[in-house]
N, C-alpha and C positions, 0 to 999 in steps of 0.2 A: 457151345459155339455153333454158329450157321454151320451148315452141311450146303454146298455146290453139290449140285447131280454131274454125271458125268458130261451132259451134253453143254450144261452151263462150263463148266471150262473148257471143251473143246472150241466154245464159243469166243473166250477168251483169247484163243491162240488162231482163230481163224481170218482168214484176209478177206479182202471185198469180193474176189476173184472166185470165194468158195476153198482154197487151199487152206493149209493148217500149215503152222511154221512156225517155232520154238525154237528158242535161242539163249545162253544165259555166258555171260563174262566166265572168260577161259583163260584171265590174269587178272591178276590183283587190277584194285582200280584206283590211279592217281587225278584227282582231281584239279580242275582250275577254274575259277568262277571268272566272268570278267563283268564290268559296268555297275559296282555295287561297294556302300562302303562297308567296312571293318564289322561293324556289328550285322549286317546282313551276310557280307561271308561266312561267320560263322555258322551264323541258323543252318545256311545252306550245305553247309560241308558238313554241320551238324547231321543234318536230316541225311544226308549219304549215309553216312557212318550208322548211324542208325539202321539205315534201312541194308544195309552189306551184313554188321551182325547177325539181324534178324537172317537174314539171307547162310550166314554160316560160311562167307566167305572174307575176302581179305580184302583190304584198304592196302597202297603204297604212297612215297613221297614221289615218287617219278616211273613213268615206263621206260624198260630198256632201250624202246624204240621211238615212243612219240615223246618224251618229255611227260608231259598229260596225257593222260586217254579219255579222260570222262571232261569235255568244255562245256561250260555254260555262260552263255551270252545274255546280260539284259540291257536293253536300247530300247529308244523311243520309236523310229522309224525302222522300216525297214530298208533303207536305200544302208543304212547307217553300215551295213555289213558287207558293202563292197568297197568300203577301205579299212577293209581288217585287212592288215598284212598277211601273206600264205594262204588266208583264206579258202582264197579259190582253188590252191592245190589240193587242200583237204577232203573239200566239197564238189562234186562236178557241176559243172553247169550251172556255176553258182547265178548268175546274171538271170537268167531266165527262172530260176529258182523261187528267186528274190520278187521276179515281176509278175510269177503267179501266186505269191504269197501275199503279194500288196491287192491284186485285182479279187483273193477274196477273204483282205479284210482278218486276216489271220490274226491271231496273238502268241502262236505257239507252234512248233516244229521241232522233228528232233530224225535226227538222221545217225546210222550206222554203219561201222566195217565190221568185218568180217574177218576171222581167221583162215586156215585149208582147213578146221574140223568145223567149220559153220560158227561156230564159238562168237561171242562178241568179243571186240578187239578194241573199239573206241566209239566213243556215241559224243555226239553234238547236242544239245540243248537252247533254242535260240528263244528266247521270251520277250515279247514286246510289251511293255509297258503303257498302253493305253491307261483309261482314265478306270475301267471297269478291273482290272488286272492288277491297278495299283491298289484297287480296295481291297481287294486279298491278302488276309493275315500272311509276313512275310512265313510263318512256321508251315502254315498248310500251303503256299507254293512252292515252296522247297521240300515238303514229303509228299505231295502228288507226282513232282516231277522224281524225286528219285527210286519211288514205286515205278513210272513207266520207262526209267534207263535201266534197273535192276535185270530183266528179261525186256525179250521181243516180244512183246504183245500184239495178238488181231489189230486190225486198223480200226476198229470200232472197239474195243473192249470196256470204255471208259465214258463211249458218246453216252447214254443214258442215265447211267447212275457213277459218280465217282468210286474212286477207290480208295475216299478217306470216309471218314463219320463224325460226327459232334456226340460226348457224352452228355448226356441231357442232367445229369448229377454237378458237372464241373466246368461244361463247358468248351473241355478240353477238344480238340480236333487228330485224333487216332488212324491209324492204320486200319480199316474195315479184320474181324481176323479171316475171315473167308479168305480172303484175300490174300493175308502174312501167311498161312497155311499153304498156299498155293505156290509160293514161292519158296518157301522151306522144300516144299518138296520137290522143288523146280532142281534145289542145290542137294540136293539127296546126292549122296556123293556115289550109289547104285545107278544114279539114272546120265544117259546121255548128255554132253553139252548143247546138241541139236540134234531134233528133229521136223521131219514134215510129214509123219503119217499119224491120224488122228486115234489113232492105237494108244500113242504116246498119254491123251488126256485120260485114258482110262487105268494108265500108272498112276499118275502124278493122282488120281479119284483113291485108287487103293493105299496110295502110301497115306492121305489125307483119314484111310480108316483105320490107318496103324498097321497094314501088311499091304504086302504086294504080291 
């Protein structure tokens, strides 16, 4: 399997700002997809569920307190999300959100809460459906996006290279495993729900060699 050096996942977890900040679901996670029919919900829920196992954590049919925690939004426009009902309580400053999302031309966003232990609490998922977006196998946009709600990821950790692969034998479109490693050990049930000190990438490097 690929080996990540330590500084390659500290790289992962780090923000534009230069900080380091790791974060993984601190309850089960109840999903709700919205703007999609029957056979794409499943892929999608699919691809969760998937990627929670790998993860070593739990799926639920509802949070005790949001209904949903894990939304996912697909729409053509973005204006389309200022008459989502609630919406705006969810989201702050959804308006303004929405108008630097359109000005550049975005496809994709995802926003989160927060528990008192830093923990993740609920993530948002918004995907725009342009024409380059809609050519994407519905399977590999619903396991990129639930590789990047599994953990809080750096703000870059995905600009360069995804964190799927095509098997060149099948064809098939996988989970990079560097990556599925990264996050197993993210759920190491030894390790923290949050961190921000970059200490942290050099567990998550040991447990990836089998000790810590």
């Amino acid at each position: 399997m690929p080996r990540l050096m330590p500084e390659e996942i500290e790289a992962l977890f780090t923000r534009n700002d230069g900080s380091y900040g790791f974060a993984r679901w601190g309850r089960p996670i109840a999903p709700i997809v919205f703007g999609v029919q029957d056979e794409t919900l499943g892929i999608v829920k699919g691809a969760i569920e998937a990627v929670v196992t790998l993860a070593g954590h739990q799926m639920a049919e509802t949070d005790p307190e949001l209904g949903a925690n894990l939304m996912v939004f697909f729409f053509r426009e973005w204006d389309e999300l200022l008459d989502v009902p609630d919406l705006g309580r969810l989201i702050p400053e959804l308006a303004p959100l929405v108008g630097r999302l359109k000005d550049a031309d975005a496809t994709q966003y995802r926003a989160f809460r927060f528990d008192d232990q830093g923990g993740i609490q609920a993530a948002f998922v918004f995907l725009r459906m342009n024409e380059a977006m809609s050519e994407i196998p519905a399977e590999s946009l619903a396991l990129a996006q639930a590789v990047q709600v599994i953990l809080l990821w750096g703000d870059r950790a995905f600009a360069e290279r995804s964190p799927l692969a095509v098997l060149p034998e099948s064809g098939a479109t996988v989970l990079r495993p560097e990556i599925a490693g990264v996050i197993a050990a993210g759920y190491d049930r030894m390790m923290p729900v949050a961190a921000q000190d970059a200490s942290h990438a050099l567990r998550l490097f040991a447990r990836l060699q089998g000790d810590d």
